[in-house]
C-alpha positions as a Markdown table, in Angstrom:
| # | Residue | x | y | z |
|---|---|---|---|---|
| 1 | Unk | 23.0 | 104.9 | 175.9 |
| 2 | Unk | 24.8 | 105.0 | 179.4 |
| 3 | Unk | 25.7 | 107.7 | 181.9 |
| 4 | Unk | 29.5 | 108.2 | 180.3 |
| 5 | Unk | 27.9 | 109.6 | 177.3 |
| 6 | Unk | 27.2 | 112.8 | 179.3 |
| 7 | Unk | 29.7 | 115.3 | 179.2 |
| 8 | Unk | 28.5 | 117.5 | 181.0 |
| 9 | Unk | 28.7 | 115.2 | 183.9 |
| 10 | Unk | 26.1 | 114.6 | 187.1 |
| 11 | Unk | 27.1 | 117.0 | 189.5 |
| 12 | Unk | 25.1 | 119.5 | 191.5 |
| 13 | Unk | 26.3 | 122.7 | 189.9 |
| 14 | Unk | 25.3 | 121.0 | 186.5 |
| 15 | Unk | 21.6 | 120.2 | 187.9 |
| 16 | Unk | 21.1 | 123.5 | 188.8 |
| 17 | Unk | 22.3 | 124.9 | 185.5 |
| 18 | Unk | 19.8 | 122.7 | 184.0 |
| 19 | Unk | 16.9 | 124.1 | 185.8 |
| 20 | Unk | 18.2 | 128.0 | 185.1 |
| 21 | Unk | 18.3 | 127.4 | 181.5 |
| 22 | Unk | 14.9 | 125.8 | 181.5 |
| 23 | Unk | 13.3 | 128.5 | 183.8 |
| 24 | Unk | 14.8 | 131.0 | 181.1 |
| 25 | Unk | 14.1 | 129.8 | 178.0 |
| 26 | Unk | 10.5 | 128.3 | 178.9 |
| 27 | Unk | 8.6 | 131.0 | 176.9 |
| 28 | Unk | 10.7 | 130.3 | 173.7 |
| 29 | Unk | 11.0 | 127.3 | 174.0 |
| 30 | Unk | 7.8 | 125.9 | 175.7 |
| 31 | Unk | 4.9 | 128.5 | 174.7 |
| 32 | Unk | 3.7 | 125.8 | 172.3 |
| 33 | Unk | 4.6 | 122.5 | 173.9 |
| 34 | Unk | 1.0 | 121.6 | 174.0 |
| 35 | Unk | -0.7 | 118.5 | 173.4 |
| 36 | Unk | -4.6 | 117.4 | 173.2 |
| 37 | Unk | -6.3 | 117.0 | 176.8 |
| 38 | Unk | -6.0 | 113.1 | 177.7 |
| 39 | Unk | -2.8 | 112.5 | 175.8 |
| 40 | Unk | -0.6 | 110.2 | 176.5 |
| 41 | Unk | 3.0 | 111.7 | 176.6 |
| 42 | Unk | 6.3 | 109.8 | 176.6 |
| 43 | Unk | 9.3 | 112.7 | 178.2 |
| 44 | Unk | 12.5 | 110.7 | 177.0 |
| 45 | Unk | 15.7 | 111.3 | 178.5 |
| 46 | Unk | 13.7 | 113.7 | 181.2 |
| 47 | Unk | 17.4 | 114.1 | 183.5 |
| 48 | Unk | 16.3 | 116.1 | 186.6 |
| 49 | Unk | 13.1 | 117.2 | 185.5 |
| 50 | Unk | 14.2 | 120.8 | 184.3 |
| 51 | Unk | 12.3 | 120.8 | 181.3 |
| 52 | Unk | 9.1 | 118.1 | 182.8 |
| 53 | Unk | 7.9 | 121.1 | 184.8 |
| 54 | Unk | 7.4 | 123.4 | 182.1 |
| 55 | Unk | 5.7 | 119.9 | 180.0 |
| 56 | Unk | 3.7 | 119.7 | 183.3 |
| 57 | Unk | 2.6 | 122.8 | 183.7 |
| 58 | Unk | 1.5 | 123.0 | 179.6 |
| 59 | Unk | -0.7 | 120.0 | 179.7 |
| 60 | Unk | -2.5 | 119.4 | 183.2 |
| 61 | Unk | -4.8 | 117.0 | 181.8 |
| 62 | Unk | -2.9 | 115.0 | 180.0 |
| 63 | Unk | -0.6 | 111.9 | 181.5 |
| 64 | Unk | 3.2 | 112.3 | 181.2 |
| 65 | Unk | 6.0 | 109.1 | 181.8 |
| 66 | Unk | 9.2 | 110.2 | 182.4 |
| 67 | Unk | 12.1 | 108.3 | 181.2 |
| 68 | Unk | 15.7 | 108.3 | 182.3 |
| 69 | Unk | 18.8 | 106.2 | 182.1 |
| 70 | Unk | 20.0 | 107.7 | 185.8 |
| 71 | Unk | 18.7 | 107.1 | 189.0 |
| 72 | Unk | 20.2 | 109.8 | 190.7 |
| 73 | Unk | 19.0 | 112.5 | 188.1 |
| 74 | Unk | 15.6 | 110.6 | 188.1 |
| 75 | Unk | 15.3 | 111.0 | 192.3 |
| 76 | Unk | 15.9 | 114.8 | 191.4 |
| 77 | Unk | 13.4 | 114.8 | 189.4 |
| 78 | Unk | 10.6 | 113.1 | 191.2 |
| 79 | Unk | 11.4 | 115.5 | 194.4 |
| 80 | Unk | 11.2 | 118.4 | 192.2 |
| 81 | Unk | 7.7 | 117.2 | 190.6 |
| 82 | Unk | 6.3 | 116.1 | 194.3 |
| 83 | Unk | 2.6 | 116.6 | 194.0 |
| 84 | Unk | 2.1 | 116.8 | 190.6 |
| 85 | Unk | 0.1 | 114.2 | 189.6 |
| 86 | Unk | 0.0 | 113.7 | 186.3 |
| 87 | Unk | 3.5 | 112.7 | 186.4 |
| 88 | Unk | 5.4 | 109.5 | 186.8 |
| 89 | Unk | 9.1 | 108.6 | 186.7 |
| 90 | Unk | 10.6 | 105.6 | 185.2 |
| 91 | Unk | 14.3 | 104.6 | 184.7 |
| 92 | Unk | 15.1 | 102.8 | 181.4 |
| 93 | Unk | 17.9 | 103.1 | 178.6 |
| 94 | Unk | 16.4 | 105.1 | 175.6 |
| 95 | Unk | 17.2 | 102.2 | 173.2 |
| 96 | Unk | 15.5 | 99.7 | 175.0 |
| 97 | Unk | 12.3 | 101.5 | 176.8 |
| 98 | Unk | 10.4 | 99.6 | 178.9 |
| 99 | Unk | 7.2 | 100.5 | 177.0 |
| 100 | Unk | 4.9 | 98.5 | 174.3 |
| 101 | Unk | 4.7 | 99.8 | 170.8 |
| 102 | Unk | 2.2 | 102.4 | 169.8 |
| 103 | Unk | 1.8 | 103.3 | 173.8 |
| 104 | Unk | 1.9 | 106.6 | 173.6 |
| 105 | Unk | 0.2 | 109.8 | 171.6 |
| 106 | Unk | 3.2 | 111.7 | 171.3 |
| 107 | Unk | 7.1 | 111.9 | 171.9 |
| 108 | Unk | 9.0 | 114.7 | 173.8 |
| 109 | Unk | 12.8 | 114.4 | 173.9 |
| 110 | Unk | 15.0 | 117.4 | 174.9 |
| 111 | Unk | 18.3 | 118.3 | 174.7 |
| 112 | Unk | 19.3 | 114.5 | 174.5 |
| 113 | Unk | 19.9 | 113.6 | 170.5 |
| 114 | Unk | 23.3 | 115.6 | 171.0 |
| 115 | Unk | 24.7 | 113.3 | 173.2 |
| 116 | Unk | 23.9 | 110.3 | 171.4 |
| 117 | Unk | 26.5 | 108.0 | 169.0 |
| 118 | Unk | 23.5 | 107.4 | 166.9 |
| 119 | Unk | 20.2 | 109.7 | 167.0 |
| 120 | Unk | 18.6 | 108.3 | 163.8 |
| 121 | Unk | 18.5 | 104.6 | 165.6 |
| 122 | Unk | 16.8 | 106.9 | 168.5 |
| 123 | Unk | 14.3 | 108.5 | 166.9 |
| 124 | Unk | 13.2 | 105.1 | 164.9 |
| 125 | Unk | 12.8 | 103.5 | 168.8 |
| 126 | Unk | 10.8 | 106.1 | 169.8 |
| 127 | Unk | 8.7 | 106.2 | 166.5 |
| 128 | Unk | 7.8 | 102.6 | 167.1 |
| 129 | Unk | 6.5 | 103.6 | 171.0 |
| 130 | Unk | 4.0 | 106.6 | 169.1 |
| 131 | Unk | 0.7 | 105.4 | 168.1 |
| 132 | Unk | 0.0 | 105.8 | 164.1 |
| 133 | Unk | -1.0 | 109.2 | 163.9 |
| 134 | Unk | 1.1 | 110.4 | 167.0 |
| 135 | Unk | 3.5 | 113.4 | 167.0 |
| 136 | Unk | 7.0 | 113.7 | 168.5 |
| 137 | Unk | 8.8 | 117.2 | 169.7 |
| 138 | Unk | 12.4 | 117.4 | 169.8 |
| 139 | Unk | 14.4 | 120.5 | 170.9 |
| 140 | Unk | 18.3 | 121.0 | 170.6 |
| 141 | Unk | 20.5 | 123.2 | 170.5 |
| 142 | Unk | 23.8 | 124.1 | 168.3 |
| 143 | Unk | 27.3 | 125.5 | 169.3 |
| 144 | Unk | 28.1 | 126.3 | 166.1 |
| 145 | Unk | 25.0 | 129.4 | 166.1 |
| 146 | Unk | 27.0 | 131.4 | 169.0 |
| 147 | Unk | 28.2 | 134.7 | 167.9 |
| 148 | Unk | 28.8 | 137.0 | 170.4 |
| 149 | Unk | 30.2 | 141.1 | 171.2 |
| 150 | Unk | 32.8 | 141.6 | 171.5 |
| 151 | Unk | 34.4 | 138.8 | 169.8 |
| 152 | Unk | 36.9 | 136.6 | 170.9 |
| 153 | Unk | 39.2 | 133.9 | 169.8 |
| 154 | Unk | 40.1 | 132.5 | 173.3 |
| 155 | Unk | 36.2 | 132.6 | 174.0 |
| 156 | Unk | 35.7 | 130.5 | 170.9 |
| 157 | Unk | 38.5 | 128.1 | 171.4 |
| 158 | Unk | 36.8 | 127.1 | 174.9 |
| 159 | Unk | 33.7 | 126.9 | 173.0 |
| 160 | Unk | 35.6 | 124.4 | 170.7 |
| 161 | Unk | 37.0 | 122.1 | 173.7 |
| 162 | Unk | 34.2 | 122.0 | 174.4 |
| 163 | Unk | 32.3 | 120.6 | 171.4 |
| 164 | Unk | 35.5 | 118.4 | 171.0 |
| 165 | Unk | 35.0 | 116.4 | 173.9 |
| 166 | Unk | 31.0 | 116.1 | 173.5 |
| 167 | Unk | 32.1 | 114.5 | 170.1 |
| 168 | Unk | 34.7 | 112.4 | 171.8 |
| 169 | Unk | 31.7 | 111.0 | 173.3 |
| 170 | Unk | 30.0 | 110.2 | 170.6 |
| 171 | Unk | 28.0 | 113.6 | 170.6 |
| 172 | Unk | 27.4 | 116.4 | 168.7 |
| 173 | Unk | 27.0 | 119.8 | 169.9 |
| 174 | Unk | 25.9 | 121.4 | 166.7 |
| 175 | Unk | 22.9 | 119.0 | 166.4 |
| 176 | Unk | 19.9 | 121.3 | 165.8 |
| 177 | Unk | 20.6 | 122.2 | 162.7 |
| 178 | Unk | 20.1 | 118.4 | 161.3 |
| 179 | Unk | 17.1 | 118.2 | 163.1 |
| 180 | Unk | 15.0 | 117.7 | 159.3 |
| 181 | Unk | 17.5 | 115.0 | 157.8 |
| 182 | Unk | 17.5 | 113.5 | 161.1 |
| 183 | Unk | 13.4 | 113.3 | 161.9 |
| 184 | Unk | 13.2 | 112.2 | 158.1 |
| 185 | Unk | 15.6 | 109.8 | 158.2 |
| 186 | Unk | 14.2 | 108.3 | 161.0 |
| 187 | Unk | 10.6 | 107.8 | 159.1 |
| 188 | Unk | 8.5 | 110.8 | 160.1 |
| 189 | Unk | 6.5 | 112.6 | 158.0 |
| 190 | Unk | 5.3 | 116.3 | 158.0 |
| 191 | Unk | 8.2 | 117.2 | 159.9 |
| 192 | Unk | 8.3 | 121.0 | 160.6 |
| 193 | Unk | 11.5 | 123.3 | 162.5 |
| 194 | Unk | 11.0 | 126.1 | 164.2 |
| 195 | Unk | 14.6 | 128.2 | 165.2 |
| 196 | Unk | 14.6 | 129.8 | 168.1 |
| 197 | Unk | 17.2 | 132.8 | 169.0 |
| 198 | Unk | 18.2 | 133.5 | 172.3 |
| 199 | Unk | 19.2 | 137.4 | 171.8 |
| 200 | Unk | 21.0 | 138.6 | 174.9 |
| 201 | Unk | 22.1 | 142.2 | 175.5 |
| 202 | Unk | 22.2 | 144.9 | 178.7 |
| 203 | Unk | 18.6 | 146.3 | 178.2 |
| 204 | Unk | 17.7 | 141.8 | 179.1 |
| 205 | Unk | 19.2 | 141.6 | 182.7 |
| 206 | Unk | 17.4 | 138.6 | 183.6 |
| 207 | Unk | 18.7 | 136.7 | 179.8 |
| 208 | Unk | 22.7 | 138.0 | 180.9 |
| 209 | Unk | 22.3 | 136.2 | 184.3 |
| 210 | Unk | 19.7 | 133.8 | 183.3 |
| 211 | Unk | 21.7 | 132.4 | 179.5 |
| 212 | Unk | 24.9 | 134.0 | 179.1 |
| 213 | Unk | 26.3 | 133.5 | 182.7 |
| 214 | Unk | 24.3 | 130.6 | 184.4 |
| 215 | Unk | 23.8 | 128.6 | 181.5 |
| 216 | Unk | 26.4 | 128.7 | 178.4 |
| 217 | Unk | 29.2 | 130.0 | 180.5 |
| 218 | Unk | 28.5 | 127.9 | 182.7 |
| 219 | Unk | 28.4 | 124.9 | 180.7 |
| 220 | Unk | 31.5 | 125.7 | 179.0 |
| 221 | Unk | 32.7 | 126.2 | 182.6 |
| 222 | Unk | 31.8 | 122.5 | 184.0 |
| 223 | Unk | 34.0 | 121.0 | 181.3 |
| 224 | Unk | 37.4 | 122.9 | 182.6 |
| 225 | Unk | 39.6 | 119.7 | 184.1 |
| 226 | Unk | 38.4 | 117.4 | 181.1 |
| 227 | Unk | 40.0 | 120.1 | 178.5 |
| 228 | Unk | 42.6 | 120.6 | 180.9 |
| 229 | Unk | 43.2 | 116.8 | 181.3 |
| 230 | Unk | 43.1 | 116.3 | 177.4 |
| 231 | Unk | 45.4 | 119.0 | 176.8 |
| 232 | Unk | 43.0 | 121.2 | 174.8 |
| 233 | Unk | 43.9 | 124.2 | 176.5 |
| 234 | Unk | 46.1 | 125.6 | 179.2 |
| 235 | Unk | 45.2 | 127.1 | 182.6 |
| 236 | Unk | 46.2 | 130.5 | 181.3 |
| 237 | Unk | 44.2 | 129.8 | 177.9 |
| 238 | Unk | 41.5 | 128.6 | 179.6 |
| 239 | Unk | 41.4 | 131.6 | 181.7 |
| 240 | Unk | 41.4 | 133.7 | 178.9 |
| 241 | Unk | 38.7 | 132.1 | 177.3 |
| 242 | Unk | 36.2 | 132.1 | 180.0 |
| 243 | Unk | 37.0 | 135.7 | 180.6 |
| 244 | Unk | 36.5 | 136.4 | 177.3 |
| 245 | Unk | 32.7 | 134.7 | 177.3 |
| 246 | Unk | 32.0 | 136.4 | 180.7 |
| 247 | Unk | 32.8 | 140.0 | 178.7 |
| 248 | Unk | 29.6 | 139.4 | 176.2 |
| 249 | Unk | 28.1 | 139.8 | 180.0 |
| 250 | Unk | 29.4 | 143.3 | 180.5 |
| 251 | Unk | 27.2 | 146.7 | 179.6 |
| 252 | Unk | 28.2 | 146.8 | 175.7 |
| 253 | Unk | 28.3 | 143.1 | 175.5 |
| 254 | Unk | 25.7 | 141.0 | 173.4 |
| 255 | Unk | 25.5 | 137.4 | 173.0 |
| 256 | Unk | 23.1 | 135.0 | 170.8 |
| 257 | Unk | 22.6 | 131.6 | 170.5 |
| 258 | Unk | 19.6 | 129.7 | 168.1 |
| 259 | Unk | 18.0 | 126.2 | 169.5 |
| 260 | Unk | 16.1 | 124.4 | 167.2 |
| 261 | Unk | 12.5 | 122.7 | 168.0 |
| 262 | Unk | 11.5 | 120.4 | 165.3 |
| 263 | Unk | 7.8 | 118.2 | 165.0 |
| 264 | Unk | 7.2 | 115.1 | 162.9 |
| 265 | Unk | 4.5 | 113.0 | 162.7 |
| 266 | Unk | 4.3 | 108.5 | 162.4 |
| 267 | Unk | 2.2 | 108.0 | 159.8 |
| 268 | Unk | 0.3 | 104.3 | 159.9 |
């Protein structure tokens, strides 16, 4: 895999939407991301560390590698984990990891799969990096859970550029419901997924600033001059459709969204 298979690009803004979705959604989605004291944990595709400090913070005693095909996301990363020392940062490419086979006692990978041409391949890597008996964690998302109040066609057609150009790329932004075929197809046994709704109305303040402005709108947001570019959209429909995601924000609005986390097992 190499940096261009990121849609959502490497700027700033999209490193700190990174880190408010994982500050919000580390109850749901981290509350059980715990492994046995003294394991050996492999983070692939760790970007700026968003999700490693929540991984981090879960398992103090155990020793955590961080893999990433950037060296600019990775130097975000280590900054952010500074003192932590059960952490260390490597760069590599996810098909071709720097690591021996059956190094590690379990897998972590996080919101990655979706950008990849070819997750099964991925997953059959990584299996051959776990130790017989070891476990791996994946987490994704999918675009096509989104149902929001009031609805709203423009909103959903900026949703749909989106998902169009993460395709483009060889991605798939409706991933996390294939997470079963995909962890079976891939060899691993015992595999088990766990959906996780993000609810989102008035009464949650924190969740409307936290998910439905900073992180989805957001996202949907950072890929404006590549729809614009491509022709998916005008200015004024583009407009519209933003507008239309930002009124699920408002007082009456409600917005909801389902990731996926999904755990398989290498049997020897």
């Amino acid at each position: 895999m190499d940096e261009s298979g990121y849609v959502h690009g490497y700027a700033a803004r999209e490193g700190e939407r990174l880190c408010d979705q994982a500050n919000t959604l580390s109850a749901l989605l981290h509350h059980d991301s715990v492994f046995p004291e003294g394991s050996e944990i492999l983070e692939a595709g760790c970007g700026v560390g968003a999700q490693t400090v929540f991984l981090a913070e879960k398992n103090p005693r155990s020793k955590i590698t961080c893999v990433d095909i950037s060296e600019k996301s990775l130097a975000e990363a280590r900054q952010k984990l500074t003192g932590v020392p059960n952490v260390t940062f490597k760069q590599g490419d996810l098909f071709d990891l720097p690591f021996p086979e059956s190094g590690f006692d379990h897998v972590f990978i996080c919101f990655v799969l979706e950008h990849l041409p070819d997750p099964v391949r991925a997953l059959t890597r990584l299996k051959r990096i776990l130790r017989p008996g070891g476990t791996i964690t994946v987490i994704e998302g999918d675009h096509g859970s989104v149902f929001f109040h009031p609805d709203n066609p423009d909103a959903r057609r900026v949703i749909g550029c989106q998902v169009a150009l993460q395709a483009e790329n060889g991605g798939n932004a409706n991933i996390g419901r294939e997470l079963y075929p995909l962890l079976t197809g891939a060899g691993f046994e015992d595999v088990r997924v766990s959906p996780r709704m993000v609810y989102v109305d008035s009464s949650r303040p924190q969740l409307v600033e936290g998910f439905t402005k900073n992180t989805f709108t957001s996202m949907i947001e950072g890929v404006r001059e590549k729809a614009l570019a491509r022709k998916m959209a005008t200015k004024a429909e583009w407009e519209k459709g933003i507008a239309g995601l930002k009124r699920a924000a408002e007082a009456d609005g409600v917005f909801c969204y389902t990731f996926f986390k999904a755990t398989g097992l290498r049997v020897p």
